[in-house]
Jmol script that loads the backbone (N, CA, C; Angstrom):
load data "model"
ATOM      1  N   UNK A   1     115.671 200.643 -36.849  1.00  0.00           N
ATOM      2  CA  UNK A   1     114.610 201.591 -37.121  1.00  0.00           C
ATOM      3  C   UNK A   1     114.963 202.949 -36.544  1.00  0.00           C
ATOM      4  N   UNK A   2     114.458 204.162 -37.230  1.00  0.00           N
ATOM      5  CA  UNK A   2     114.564 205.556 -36.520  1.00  0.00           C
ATOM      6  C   UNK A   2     113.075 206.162 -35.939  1.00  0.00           C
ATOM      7  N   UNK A   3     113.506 206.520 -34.552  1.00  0.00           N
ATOM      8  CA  UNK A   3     112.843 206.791 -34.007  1.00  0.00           C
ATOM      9  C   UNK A   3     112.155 208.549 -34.488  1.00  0.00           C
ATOM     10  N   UNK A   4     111.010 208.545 -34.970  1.00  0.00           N
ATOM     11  CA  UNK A   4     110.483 209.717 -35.385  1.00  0.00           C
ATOM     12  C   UNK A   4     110.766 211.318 -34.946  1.00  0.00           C
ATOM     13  N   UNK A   5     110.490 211.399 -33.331  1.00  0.00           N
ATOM     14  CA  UNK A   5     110.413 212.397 -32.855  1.00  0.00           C
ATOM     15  C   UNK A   5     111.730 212.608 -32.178  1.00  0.00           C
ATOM     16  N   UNK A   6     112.964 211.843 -31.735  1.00  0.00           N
ATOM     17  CA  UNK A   6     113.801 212.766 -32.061  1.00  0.00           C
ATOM     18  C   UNK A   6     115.316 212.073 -33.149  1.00  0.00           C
ATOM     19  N   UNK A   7     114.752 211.436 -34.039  1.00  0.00           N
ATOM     20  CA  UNK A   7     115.794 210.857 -34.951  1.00  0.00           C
ATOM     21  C   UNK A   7     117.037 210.683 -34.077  1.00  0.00           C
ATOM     22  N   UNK A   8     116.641 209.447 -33.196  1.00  0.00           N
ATOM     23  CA  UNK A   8     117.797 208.355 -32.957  1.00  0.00           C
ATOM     24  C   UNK A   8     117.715 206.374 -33.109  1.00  0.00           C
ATOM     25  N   UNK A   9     118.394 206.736 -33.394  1.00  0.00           N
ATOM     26  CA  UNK A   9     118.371 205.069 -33.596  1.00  0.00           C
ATOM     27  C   UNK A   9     118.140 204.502 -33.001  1.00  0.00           C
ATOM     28  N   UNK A  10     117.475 203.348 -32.789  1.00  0.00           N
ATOM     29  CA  UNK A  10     117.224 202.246 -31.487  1.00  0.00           C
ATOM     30  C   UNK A  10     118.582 201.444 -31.693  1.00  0.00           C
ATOM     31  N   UNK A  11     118.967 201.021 -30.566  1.00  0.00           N
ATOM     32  CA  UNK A  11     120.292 199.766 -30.713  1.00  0.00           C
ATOM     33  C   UNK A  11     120.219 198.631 -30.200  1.00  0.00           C
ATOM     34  N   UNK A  12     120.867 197.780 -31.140  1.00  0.00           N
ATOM     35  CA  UNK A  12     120.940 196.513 -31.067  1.00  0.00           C
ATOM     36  C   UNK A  12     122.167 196.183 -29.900  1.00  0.00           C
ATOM     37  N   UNK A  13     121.883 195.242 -29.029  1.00  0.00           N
ATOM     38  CA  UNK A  13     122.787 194.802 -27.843  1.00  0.00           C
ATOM     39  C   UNK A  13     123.966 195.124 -27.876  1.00  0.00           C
ATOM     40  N   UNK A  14     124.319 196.126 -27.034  1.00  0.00           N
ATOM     41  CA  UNK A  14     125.702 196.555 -26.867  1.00  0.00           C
ATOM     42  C   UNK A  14     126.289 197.540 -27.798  1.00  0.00           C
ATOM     43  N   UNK A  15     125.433 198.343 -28.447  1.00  0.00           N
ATOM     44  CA  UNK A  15     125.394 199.244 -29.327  1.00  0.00           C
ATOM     45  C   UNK A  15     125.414 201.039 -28.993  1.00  0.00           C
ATOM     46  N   UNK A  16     126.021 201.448 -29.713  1.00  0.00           N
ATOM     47  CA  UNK A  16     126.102 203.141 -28.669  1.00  0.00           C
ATOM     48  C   UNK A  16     124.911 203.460 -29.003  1.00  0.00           C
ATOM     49  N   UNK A  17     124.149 204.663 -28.422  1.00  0.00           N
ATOM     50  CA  UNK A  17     123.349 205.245 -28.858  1.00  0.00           C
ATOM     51  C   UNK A  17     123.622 206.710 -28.673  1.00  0.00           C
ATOM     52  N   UNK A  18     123.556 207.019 -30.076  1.00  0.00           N
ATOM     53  CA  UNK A  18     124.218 208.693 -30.015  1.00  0.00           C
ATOM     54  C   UNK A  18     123.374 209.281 -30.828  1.00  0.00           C
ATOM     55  N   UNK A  19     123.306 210.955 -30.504  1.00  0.00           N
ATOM     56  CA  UNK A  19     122.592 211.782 -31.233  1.00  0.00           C
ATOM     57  C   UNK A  19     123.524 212.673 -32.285  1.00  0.00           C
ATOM     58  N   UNK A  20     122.709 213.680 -32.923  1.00  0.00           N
ATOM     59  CA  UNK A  20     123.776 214.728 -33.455  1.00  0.00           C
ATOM     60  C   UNK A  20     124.107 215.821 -33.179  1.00  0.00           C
ATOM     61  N   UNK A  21     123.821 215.965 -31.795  1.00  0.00           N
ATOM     62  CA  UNK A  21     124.403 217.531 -31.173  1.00  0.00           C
ATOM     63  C   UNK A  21     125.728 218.310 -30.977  1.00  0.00           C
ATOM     64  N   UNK A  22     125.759 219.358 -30.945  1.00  0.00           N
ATOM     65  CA  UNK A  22     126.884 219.102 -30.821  1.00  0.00           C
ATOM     66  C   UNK A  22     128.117 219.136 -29.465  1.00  0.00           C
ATOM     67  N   UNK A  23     127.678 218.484 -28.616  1.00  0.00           N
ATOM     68  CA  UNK A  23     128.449 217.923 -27.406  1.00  0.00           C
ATOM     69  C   UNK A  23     128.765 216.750 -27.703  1.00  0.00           C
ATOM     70  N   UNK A  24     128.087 215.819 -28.613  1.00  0.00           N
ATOM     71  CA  UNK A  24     127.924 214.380 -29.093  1.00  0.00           C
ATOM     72  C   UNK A  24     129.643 213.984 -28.774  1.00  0.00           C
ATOM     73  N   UNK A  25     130.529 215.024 -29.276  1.00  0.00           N
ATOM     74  CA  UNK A  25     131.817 213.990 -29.382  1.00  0.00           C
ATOM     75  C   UNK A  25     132.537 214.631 -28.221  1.00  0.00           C
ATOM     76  N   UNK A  26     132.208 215.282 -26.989  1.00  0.00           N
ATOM     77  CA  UNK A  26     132.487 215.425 -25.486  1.00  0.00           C
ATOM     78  C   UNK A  26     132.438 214.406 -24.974  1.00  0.00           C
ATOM     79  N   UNK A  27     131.053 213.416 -25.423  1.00  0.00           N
ATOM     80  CA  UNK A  27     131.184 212.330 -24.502  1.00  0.00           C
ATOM     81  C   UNK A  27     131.632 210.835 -24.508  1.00  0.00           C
ATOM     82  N   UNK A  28     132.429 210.645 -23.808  1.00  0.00           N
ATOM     83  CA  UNK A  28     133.176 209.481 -23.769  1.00  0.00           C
ATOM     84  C   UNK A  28     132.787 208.116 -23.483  1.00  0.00           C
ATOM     85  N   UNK A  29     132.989 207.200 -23.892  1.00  0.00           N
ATOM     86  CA  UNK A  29     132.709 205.791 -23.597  1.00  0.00           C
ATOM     87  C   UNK A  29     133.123 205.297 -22.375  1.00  0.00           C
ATOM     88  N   UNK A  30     132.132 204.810 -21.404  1.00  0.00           N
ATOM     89  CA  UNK A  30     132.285 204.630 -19.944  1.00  0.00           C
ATOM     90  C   UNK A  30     133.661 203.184 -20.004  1.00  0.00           C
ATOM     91  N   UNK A  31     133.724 202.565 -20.554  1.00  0.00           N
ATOM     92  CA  UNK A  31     134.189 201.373 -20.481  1.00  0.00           C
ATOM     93  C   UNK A  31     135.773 201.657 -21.905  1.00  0.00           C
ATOM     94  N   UNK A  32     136.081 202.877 -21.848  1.00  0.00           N
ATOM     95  CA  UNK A  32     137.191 203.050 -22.535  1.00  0.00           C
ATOM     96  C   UNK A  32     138.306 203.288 -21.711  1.00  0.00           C
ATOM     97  N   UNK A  33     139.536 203.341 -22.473  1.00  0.00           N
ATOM     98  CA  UNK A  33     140.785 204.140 -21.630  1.00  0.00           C
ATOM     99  C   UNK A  33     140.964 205.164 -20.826  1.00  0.00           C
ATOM    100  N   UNK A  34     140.300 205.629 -21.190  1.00  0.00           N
ATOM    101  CA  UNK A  34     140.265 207.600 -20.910  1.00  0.00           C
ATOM    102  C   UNK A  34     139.564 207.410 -19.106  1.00  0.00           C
ATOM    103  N   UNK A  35     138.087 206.161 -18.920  1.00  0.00           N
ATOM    104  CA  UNK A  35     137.379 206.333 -17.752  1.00  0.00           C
ATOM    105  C   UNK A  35     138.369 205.114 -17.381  1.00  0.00           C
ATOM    106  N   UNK A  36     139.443 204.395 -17.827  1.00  0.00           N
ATOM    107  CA  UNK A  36     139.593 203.676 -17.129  1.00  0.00           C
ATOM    108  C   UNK A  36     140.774 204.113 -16.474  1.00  0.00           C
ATOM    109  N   UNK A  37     141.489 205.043 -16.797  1.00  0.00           N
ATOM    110  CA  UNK A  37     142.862 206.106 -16.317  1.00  0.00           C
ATOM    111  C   UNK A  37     141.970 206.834 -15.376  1.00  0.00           C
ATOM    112  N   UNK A  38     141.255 207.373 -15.547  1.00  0.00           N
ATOM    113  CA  UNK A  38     140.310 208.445 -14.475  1.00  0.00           C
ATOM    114  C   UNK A  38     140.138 207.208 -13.091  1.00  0.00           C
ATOM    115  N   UNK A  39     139.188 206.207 -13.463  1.00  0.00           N
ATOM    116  CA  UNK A  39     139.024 205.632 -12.338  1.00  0.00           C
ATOM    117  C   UNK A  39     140.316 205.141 -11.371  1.00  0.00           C
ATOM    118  N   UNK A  40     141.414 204.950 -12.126  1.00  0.00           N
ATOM    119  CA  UNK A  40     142.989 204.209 -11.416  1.00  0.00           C
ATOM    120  C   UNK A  40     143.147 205.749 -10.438  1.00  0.00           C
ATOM    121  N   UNK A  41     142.708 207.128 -11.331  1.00  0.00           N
ATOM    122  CA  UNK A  41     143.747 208.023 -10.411  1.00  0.00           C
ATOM    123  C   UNK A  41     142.576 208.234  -9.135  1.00  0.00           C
ATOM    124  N   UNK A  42     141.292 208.192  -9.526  1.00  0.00           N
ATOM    125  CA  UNK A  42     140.773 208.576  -8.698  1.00  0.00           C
ATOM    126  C   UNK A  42     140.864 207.393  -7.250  1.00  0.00           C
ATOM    127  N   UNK A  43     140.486 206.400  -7.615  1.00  0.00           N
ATOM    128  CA  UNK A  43     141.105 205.319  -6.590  1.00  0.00           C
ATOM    129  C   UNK A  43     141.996 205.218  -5.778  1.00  0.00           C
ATOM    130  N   UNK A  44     143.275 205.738  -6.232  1.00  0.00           N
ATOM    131  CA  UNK A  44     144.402 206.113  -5.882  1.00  0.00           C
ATOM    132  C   UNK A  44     144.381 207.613  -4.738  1.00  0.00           C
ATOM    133  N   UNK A  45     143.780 208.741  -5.682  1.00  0.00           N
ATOM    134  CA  UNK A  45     143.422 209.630  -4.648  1.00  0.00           C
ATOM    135  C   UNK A  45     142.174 209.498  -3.310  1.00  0.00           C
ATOM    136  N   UNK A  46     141.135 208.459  -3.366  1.00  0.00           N
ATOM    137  CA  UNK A  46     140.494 208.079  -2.663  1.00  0.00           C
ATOM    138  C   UNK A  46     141.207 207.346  -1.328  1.00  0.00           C
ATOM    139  N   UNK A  47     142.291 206.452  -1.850  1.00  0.00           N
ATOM    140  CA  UNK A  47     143.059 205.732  -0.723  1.00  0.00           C
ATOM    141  C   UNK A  47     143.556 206.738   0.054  1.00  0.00           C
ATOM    142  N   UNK A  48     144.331 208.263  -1.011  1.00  0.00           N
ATOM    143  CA  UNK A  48     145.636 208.796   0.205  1.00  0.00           C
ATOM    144  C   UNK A  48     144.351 209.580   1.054  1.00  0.00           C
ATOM    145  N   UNK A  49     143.122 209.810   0.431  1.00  0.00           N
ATOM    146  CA  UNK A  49     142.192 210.722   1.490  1.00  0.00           C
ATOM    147  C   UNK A  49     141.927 210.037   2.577  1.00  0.00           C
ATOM    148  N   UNK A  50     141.740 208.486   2.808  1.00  0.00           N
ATOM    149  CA  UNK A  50     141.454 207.989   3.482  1.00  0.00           C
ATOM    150  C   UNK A  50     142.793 207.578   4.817  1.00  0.00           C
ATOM    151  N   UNK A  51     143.948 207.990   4.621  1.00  0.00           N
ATOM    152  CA  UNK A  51     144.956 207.320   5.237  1.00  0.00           C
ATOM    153  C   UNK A  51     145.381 209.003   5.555  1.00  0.00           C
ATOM    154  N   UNK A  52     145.542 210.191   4.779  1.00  0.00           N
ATOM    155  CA  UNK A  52     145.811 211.570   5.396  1.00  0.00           C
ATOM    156  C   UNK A  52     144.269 212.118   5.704  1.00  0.00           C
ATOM    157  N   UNK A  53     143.088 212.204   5.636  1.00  0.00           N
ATOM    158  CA  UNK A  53     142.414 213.071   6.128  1.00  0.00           C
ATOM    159  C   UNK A  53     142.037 212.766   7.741  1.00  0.00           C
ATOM    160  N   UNK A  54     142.298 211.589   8.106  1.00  0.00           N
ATOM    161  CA  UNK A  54     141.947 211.250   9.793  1.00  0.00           C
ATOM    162  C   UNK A  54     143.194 211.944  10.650  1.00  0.00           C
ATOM    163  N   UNK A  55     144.292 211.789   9.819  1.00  0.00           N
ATOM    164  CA  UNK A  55     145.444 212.025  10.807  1.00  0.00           C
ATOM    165  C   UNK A  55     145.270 214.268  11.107  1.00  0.00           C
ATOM    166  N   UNK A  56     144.717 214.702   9.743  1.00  0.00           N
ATOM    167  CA  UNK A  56     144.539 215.933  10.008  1.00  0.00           C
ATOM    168  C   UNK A  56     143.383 216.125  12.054  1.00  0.00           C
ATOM    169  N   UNK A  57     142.440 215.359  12.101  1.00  0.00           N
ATOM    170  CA  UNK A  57     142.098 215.305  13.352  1.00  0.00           C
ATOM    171  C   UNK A  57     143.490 215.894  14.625  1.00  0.00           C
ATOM    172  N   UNK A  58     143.830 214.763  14.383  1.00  0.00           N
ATOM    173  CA  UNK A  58     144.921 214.739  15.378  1.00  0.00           C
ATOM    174  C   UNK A  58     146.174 216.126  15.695  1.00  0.00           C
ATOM    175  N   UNK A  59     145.791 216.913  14.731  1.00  0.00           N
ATOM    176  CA  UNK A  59     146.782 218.287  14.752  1.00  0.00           C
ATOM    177  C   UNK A  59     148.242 218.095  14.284  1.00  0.00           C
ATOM    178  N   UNK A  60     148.675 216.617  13.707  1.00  0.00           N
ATOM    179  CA  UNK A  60     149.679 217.051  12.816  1.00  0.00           C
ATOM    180  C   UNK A  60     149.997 217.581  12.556  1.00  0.00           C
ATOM    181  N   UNK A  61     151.160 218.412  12.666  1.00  0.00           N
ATOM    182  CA  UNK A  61     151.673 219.826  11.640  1.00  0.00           C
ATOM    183  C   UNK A  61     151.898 219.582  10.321  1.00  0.00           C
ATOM    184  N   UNK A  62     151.500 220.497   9.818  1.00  0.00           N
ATOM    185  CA  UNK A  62     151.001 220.131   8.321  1.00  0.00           C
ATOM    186  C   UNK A  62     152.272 220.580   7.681  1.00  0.00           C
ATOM    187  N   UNK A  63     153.102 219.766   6.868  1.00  0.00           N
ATOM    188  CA  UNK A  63     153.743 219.335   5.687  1.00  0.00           C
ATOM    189  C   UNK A  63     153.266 219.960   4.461  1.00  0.00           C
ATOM    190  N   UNK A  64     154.620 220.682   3.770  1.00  0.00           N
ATOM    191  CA  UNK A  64     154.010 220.808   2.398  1.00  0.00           C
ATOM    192  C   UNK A  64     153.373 220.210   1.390  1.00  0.00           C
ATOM    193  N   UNK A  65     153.408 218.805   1.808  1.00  0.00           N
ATOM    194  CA  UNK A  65     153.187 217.660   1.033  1.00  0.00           C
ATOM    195  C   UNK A  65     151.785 217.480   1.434  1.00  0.00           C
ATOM    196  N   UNK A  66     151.511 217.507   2.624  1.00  0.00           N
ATOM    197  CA  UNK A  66     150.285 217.192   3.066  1.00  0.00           C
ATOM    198  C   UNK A  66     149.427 218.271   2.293  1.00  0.00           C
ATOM    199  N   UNK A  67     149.746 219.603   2.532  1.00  0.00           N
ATOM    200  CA  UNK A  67     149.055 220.538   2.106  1.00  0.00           C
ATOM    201  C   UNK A  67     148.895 220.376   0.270  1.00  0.00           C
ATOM    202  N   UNK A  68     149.527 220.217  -0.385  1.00  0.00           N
ATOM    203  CA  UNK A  68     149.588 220.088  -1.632  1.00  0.00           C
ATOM    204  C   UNK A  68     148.772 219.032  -2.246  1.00  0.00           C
ATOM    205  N   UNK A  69     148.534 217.802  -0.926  1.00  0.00           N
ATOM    206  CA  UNK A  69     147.803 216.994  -1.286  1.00  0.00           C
ATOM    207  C   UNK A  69     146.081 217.027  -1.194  1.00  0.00           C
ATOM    208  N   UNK A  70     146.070 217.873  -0.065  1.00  0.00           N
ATOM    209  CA  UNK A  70     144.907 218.488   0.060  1.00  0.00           C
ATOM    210  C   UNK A  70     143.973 219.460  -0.995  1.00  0.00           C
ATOM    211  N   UNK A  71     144.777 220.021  -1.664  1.00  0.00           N
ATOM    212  CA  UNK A  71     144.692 221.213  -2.973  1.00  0.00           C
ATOM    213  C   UNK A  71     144.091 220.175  -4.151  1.00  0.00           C
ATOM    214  N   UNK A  72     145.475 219.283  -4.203  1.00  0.00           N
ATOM    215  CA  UNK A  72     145.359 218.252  -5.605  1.00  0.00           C
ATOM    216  C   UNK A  72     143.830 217.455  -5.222  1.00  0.00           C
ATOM    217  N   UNK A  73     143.187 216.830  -3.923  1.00  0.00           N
ATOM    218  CA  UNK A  73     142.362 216.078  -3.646  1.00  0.00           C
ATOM    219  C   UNK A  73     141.024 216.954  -4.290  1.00  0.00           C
ATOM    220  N   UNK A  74     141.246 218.149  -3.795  1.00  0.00           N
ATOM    221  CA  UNK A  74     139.959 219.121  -4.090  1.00  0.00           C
ATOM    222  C   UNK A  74     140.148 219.275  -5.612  1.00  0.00           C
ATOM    223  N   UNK A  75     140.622 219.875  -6.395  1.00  0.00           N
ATOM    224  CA  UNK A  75     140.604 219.623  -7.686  1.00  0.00           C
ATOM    225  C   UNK A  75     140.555 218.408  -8.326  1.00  0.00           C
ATOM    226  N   UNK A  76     140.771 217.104  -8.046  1.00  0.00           N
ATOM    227  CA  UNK A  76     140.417 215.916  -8.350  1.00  0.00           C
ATOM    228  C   UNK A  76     139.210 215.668  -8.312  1.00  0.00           C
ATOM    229  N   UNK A  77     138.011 215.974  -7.210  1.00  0.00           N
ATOM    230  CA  UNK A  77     136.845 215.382  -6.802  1.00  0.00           C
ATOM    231  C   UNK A  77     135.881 216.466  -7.454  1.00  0.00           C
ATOM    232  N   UNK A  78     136.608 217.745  -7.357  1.00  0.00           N
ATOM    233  CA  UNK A  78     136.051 218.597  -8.390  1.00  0.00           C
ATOM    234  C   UNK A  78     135.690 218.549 -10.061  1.00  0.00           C
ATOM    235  N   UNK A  79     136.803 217.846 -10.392  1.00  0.00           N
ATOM    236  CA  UNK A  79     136.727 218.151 -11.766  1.00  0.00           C
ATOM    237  C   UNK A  79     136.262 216.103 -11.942  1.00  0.00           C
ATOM    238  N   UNK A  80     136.208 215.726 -10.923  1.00  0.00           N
ATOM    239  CA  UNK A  80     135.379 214.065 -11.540  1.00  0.00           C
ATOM    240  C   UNK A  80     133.588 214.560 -11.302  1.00  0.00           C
ATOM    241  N   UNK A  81     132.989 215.337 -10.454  1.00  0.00           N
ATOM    242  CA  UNK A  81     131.906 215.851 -10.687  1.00  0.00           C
ATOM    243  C   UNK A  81     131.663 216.211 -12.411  1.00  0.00           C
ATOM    244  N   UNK A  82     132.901 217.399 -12.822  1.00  0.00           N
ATOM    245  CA  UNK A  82     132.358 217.477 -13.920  1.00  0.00           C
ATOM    246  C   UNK A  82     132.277 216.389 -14.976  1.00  0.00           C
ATOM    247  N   UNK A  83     133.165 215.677 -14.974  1.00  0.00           N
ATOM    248  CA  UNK A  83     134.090 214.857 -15.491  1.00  0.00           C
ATOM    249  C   UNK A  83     132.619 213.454 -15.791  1.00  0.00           C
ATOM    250  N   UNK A  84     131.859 213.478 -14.583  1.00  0.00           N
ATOM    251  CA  UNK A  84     130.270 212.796 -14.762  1.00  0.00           C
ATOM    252  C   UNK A  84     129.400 212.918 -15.791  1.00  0.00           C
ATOM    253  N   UNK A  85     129.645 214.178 -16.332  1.00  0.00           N
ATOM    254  CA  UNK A  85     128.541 214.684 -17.189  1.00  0.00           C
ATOM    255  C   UNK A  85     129.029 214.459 -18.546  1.00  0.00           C
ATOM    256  N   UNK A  86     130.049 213.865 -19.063  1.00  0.00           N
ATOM    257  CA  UNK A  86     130.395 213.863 -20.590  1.00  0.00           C
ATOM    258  C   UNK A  86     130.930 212.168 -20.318  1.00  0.00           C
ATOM    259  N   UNK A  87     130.418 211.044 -19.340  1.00  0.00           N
ATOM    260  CA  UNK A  87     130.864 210.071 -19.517  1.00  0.00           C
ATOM    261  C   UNK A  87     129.424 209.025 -19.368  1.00  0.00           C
ATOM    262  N   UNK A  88     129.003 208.188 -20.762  1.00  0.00           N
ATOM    263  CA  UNK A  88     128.650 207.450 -21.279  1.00  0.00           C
ATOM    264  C   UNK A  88     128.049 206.519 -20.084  1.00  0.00           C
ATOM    265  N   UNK A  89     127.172 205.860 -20.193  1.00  0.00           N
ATOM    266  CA  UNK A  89     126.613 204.481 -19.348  1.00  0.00           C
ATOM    267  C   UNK A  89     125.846 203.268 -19.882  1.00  0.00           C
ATOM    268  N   UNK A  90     125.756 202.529 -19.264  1.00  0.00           N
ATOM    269  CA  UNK A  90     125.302 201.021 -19.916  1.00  0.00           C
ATOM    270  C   UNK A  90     123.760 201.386 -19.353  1.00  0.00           C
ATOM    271  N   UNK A  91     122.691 201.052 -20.173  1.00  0.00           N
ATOM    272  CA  UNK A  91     121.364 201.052 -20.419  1.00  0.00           C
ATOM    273  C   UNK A  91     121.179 200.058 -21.296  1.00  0.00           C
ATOM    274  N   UNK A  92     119.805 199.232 -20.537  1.00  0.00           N
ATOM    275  CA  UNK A  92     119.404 197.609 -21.496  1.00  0.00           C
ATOM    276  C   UNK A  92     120.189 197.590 -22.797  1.00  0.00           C
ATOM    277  N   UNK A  93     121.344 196.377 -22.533  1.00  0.00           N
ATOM    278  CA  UNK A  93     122.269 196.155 -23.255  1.00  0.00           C
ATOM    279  C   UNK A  93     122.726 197.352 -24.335  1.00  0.00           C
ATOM    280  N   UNK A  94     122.909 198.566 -24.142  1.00  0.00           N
ATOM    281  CA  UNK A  94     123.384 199.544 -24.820  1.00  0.00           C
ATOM    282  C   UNK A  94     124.186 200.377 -24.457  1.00  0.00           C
ATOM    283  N   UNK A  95     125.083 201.088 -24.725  1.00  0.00           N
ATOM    284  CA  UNK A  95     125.949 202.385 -24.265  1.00  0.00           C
ATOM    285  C   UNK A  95     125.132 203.554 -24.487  1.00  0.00           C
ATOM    286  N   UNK A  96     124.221 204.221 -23.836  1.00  0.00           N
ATOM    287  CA  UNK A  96     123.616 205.720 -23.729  1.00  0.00           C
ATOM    288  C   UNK A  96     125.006 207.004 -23.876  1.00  0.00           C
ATOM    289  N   UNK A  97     124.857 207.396 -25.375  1.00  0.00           N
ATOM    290  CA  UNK A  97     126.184 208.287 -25.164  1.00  0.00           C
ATOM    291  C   UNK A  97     125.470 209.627 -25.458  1.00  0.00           C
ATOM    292  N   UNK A  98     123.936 209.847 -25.756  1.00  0.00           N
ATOM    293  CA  UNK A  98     123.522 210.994 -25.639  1.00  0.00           C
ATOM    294  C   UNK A  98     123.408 211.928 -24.549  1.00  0.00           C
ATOM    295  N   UNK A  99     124.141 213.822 -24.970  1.00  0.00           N
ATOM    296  CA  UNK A  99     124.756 214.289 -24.304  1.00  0.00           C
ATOM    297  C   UNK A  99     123.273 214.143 -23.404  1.00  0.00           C
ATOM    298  N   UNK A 100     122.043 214.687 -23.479  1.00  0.00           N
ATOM    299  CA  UNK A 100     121.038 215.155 -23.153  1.00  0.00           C
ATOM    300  C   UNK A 100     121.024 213.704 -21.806  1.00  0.00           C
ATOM    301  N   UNK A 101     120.476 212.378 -22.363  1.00  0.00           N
ATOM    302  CA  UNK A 101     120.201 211.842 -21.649  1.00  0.00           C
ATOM    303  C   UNK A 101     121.846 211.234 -20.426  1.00  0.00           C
ATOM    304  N   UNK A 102     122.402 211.480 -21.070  1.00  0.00           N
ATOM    305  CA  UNK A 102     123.749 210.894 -19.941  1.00  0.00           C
ATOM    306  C   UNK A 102     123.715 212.336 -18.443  1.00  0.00           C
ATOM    307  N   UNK A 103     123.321 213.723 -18.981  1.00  0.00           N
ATOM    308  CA  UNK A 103     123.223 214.529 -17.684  1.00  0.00           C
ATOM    309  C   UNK A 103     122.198 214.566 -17.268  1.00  0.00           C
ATOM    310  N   UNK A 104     121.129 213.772 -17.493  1.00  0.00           N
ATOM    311  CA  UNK A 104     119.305 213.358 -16.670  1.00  0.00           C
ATOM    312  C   UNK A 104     119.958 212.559 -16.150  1.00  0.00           C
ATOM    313  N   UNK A 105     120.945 211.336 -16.853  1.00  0.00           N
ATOM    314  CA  UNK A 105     121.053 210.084 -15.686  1.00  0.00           C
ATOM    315  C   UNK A 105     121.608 210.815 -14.550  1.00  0.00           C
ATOM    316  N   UNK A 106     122.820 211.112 -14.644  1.00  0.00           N
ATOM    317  CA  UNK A 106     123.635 211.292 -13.584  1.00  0.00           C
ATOM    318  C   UNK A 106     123.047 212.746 -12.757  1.00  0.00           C
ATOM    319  N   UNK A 107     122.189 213.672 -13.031  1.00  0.00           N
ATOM    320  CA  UNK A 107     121.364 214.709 -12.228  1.00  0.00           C
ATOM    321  C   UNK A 107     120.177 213.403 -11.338  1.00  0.00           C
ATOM    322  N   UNK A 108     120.125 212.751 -11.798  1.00  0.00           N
ATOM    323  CA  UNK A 108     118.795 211.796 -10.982  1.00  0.00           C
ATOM    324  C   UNK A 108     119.496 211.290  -9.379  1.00  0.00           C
TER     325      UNK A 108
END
end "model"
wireframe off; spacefill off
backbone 0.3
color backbone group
């Protein structure tokens, strides 16, 4: 059935639910390749923050490497903030891929 007031479809279990705006094809399917490469790097950059940001305490002299990693960490965590707002979520058995409602979820 279509929903009157703003012509979207209701979905059947496990079904996308998308509008026709046009951000519609910005946003990505949470459970695809694309979030599942994002989540490996971010994981990955989560570990080295956790194993180099304590040792910065300690006054280490900082390494180009260290420093470079520090740069790359901030642009990583930066751009997965944005990176929130055009990626899809599971709602009663459905994929929510509308642009509107996927940046209410993730602003809540």
């Amino acid at each position: 059935t279509w929903e009157h007031s703003t012509s979207v479809r209701r979905s059947r279990p496990f079904e996308q639910v998308k509008d026709k705006s046009l951000f519609q094809r910005c946003i990505v399917q949470p459970h695809g390749q694309m979030c599942l490469n994002w989540d490996l790097l971010t994981s990955a950059m989560l570990l080295c923050d956790m194993v180099l940001d304590p040792m910065r305490v300690f006054s280490i002299p900082t390494a180009p490497v260290l420093y470079a990693q520090s740069i790359v960490s901030v642009v990583i965590w930066t751009l997965d903030m944005l990176f929130t707002f055009f990626r899809g979520f599971d709602q009663r058995h459905a994929v929510e891929m509308r642009p509107k409602q996927v940046a209410l979820h993730y602003l809540k």
